[in-house]
C-alpha positions in Angstrom: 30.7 -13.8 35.5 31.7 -16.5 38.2 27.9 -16.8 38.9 27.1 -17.7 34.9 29.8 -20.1 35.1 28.2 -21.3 38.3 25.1 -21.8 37.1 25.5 -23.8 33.7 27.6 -26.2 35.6 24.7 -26.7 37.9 21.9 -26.6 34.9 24.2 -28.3 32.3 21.7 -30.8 32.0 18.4 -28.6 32.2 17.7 -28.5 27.9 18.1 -32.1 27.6 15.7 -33.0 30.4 13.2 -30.7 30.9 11.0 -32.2 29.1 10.9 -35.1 31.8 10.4 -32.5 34.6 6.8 -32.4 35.8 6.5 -28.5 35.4 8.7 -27.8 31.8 8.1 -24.0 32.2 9.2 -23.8 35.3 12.4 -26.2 35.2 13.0 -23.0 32.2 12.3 -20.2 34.5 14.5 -21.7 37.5 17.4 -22.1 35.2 16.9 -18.6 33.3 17.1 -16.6 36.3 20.7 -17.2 37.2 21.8 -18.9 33.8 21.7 -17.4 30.1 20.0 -20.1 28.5 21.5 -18.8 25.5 24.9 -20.1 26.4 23.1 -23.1 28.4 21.4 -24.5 25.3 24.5 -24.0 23.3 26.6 -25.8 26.1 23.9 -28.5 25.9 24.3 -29.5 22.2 27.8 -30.0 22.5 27.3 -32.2 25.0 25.2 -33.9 22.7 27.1 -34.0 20.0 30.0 -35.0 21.9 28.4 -38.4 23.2 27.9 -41.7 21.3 25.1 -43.0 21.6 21.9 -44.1 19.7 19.7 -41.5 21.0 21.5 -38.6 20.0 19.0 -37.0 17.7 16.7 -37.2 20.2 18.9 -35.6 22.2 19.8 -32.5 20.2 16.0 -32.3 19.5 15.8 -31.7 23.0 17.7 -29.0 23.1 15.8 -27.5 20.3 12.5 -27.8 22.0 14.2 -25.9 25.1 15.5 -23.5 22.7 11.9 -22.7 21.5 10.2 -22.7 24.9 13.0 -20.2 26.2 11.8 -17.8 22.8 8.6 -17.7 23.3 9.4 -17.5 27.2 11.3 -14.2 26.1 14.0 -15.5 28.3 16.6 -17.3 25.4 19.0 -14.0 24.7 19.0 -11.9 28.7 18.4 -12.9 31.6 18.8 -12.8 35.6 16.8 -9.6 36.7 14.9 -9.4 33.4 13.8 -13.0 33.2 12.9 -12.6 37.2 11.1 -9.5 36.0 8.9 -12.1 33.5 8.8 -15.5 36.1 7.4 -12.5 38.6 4.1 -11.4 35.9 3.5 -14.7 34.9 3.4 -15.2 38.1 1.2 -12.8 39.4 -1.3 -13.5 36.3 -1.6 -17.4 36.7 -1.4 -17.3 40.6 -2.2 -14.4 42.8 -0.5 -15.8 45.6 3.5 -14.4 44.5 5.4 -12.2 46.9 5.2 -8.8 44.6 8.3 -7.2 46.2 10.1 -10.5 44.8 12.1 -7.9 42.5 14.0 -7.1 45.4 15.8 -9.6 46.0 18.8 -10.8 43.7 21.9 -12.8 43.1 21.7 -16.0 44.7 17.7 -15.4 46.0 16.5 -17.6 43.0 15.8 -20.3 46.1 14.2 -18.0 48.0 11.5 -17.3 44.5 11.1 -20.8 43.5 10.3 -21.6 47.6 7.8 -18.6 47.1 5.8 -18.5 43.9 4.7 -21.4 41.9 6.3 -20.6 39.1 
């Protein structure tokens, strides 16, 4: 539980700017394997909707756009070893070059994957 918390403190800010990230996908996939983007996308649009500001709909459209990558991802309602379990194929089907005994490694190796495979 401590590590969830963790981990949308650190990505708070991952659904409203991935989109300016050079890799999209990936920014996705390095936040789903320790974060439940479910919760993260949620936490996201309040942030949102809390500010003032004129871009706001932009904003929360955003979010909506994360929202839809991390469906068709398969990685918006679980993650941690199951969304490491899907970085890992995608992986090994776009780039051969993945460590396959990645899915060993857990809590607190997502470092150690994203230094590893180009996700």
């Amino acid at each position: 539980m401590r590590e969830s918390v963790v981990a949308m403190v650190l990505f708070h800010g991952r659904p409203l700017y991935f989109v300016d990230r050079p890799d999209p996908h990936r920014a996705l996939i390095e936040a789903a394997v320790t974060a439940p983007l479910k919760c993260l996308s949620a936490l996201a649009e309040a942030d949102a909707l809390g500010r003032i500001c004129p871009d706001q709909q932009e904003l929360l459209d955003r979010v909506a756009m994360f929202r839809e990558l991390a469906a068709e991802s398969k990685c918006l309602a679980s993650y941690r070893a199951r969304n490491l379990r899907i970085a890992q194929q995608q992986e090994r089907e776009a780039n051969k070059s993945c460590v396959d005994n990645a899915d060993k490694h857990t809590k607190g190796d997502s470092v150690w994957i994203v230094q590893r495979c180009r996700l």
